[in-house]
Phi, psi and omega in degrees: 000149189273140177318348167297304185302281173351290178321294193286324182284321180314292174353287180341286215274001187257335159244064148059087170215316188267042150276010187242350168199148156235134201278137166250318185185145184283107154266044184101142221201107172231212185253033148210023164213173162216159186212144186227139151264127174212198213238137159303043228281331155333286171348136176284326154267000166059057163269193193276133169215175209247090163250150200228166177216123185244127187296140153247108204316132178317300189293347171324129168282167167286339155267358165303293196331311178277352188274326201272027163265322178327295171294335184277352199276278162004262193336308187296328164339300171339116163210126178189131191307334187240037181227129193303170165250122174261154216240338177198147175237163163197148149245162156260132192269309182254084171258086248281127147119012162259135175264031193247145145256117159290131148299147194223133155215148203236118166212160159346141160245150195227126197290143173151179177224119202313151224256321184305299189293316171347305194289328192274335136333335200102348198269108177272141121336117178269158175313308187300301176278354176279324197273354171303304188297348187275358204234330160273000181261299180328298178328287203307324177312318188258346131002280213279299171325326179259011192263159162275093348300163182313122185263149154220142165307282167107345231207358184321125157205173152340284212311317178275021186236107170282101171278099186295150183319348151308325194079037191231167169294113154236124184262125179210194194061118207233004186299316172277017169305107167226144198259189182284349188286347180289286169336299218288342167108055173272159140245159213239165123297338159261130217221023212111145173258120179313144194122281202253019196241126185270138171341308210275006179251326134338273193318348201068055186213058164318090137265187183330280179323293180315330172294312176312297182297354168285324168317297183307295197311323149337298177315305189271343136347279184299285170340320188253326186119307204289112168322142208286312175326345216248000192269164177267136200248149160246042214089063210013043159253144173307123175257122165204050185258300182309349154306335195225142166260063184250172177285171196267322193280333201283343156294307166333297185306298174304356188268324177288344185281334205247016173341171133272335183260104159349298227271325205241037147254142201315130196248352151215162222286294212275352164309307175308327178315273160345292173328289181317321206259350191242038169273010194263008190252005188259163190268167159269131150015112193295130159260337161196156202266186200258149169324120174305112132139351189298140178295321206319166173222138186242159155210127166193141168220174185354316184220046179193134196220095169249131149250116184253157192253073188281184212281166181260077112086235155339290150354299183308291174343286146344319182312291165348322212254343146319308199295302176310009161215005180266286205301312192288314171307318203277341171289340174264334184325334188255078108257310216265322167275356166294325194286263216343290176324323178298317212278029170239023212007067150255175164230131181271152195248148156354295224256307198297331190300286219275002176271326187286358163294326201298275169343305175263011177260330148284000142282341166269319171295323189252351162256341181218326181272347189260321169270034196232299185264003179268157176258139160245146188245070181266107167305092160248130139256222187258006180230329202247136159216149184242166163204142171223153184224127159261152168239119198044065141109313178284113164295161200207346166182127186230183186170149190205136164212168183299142212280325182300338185307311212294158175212032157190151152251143147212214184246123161267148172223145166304060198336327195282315195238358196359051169310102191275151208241353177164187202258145214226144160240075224257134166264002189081279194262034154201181171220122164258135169210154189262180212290111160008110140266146170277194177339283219287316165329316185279310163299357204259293181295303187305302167321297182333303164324276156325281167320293167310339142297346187070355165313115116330000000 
């Protein structure tokens, strides 16, 4: 036995413990826990159980000391097939070669192998077995959620996922278990693992929904291979969708477990059930937000993207007034090209007077009223994509092509000014483009766009 084991059965036998277990073999061990297999010998088959151990900070008040008897008292309560049973707590006050007292919790061992050494193994997740496990931790998730007091986990990562010899999901390690008395403003040291742990619980702040993002970030663990930490974020979202080749609603659904924002993630276990069973109706994830005051209207879910563009609002207006001195000029044009014309004795005739209003009356309509007053209507699904332009309410020009065609979103510009003028959609032999935008907007949309394509 390793001298850590020595160390501790001495313990053991120093608070009368060891007729009561025997330590076998160390399952993982840093410097402030250690988990052992060991034997019940109390037990009538003298079975096999998981005693853990927790440091406990010198500086600790005595009531912090009693909430984790509190929990562990919680814990033993517990009963659900797919959660070990705990079976006894203790401390050691005086553990010898430590200047620590430990906490002990005694639970059940459940045969089977943590979902992290799979990984470490080698072993890919099929789409099919990550959503089994998301869907039996959900179980166990709304379990835990509904009891009185509140349970939340706190702590959902691989390492903590049993696949037991059974096929079946088991959650366990409960050391970072905190009930409601942690709100009243107890603090614990273990708080999570990075990675896998959401903002508002970094804050000292758990609920229900932090679990749920531990889930996900777990998930998506399994799915790439990659630690969630080790992935590239976007507005503190995990990105890993171009990584995995899965269906699109079961990415969505993951894209809602791991919101960042508290207000736009599934906030319970059995929502999330739900969710799971309707994901091909969820939208993807936000990626970046729509512009404070922008008009634009976005709608989208798993196998649809609609945008409308409206005329540019204030803008348009203006037009008018442009307009209130463009027009007058051009009805006298042929008077002013007559004067010109005299003083060579030419004359301009009637038709030439009206092709040249004609001419500069599409060019006016086409430099200031059609882009001041058109709404662009733009359609994408997985097979199809439209862009349409009204004009005051009438359409006036449309196109529809296939969504596999596209291979860029950007900015058309205006070579003379390299201005940029809207969102542009290239198909390799064409280009679509809406309507004026500002900046932000334009950067806004083209991302939107993007993400939902899965576009680089």
């Amino acid at each position: 036995m390793p001298q850590a084991g020595q160390v501790l059965q001495a313990s053991l036998a120093e608070h009368n413990l060891i007729q009561r277990y025997q330590l076998k073999e160390i399952l993982g061990q840093d410097a402030s826990r250690q988990t052992w297999l060991a034997i019940d010998l109390a037990s009538h088959t003298q079975e096999q159980v998981v005693v853990k151990l927790l440091a406990l900070n010198p500086q600790m008040h005595l009531n912090e000391c009693q909430l984790f008897e509190r929990e562990a008292q919680i814990l033993q309560q517990l009963d659900h097939p797919r959660i070990p049973k705990y079976r006894n707590y203790f401390v050691l006050d005086h553990q010898p070669g430590s200047r620590f007292s430990w906490f002990g919790l005694v639970h059940s061992y459940i045969p089977g192998t943590s979902v992290q050494q799979l990984l470490n193994e080698g072993k890919h997740f099929s789409e099919a077995e990550v959503e089994k496990i998301a869907v039996e931790v959900l179980n166990i998730l709304v379990y835990l959620h509904e009891q009185n007091p509140l349970i939340i986990h706190r702590d959902i990562k691989p390492s903590n996922l049993i696949w037991g010899e059974d096929g079946r999901v088991y959650l366990v390690d409960f050391g970072a278990v905190q009930d409601q008395a942690v709100l009243e403003g107890a603090t614990f040291t273990v708080v999570g693992t990075y990675g896998y742990v959401p903002m508002e619980q970094f804050g000292g702040r758990a609920v229900p929904a932090s679990d749920l993002y531990a889930l996900g970030a777990t998930l998506i663990h399994l799915l790439t291979g990659v630690a969630p930490a080790d992935l590239p974020q976007h507005d503190a979202r995990i990105q890993f969708a171009d990584k995995v080749s899965i269906d699109r609603g079961f990415v969505n659904w993951i894209g809602k477990l791991t919101e960042p924002s508290l207000s736009e993630r599934l906030s319970t276990a059995q929502q999330a059930l739900e969710a799971l069973q309707n994901k091909h109706k969820l939208s993807p994830a936000i990626t970046n937000y729509k512009p404070t005051g922008s008009q634009i209207q976005l709608k989208k879910s798993a196998s649809q993207l609609e945008i409308r563009i409206p005329r540019r609002g204030k803008k348009a207006f203006r037009s008018f007034y442009l307009l209130g001195f463009i027009v007058p000029f051009l009805i006298q044009l042929p008077n002013y090209l007559n004067l010109f014309w005299s003083w060579s004795s030419y004359t301009i005739t009637p038709w030439v007077g009206t092709a040249v209003i004609g001419v500069l009356g599409i060019v006016v309509m086409s430099a200031v009223i059609l882009p001041a007053f058109t709404q662009t209507y733009l359609y994408f699904d997985r097979n199809h994509f439209e862009i349409r332009r009204k004009l005051f309410g009438f359409p006036y020009w449309w196109r529809r092509a296939k969504t596999s065609r596209i291979i860029a979103i950007g900015e058309e510009e205006i070579k003379r000014t390299a201005a940029p003028k809207g969102v542009t959609i290239e198909t390799g032999s064409r280009k679509y483009t809406t309507n004026p935008l500002a900046t932000v907007e334009r950067l806004w949309l083209i991302q939107e766009i993007k993400d939902w394509l899965r576009l680089r």
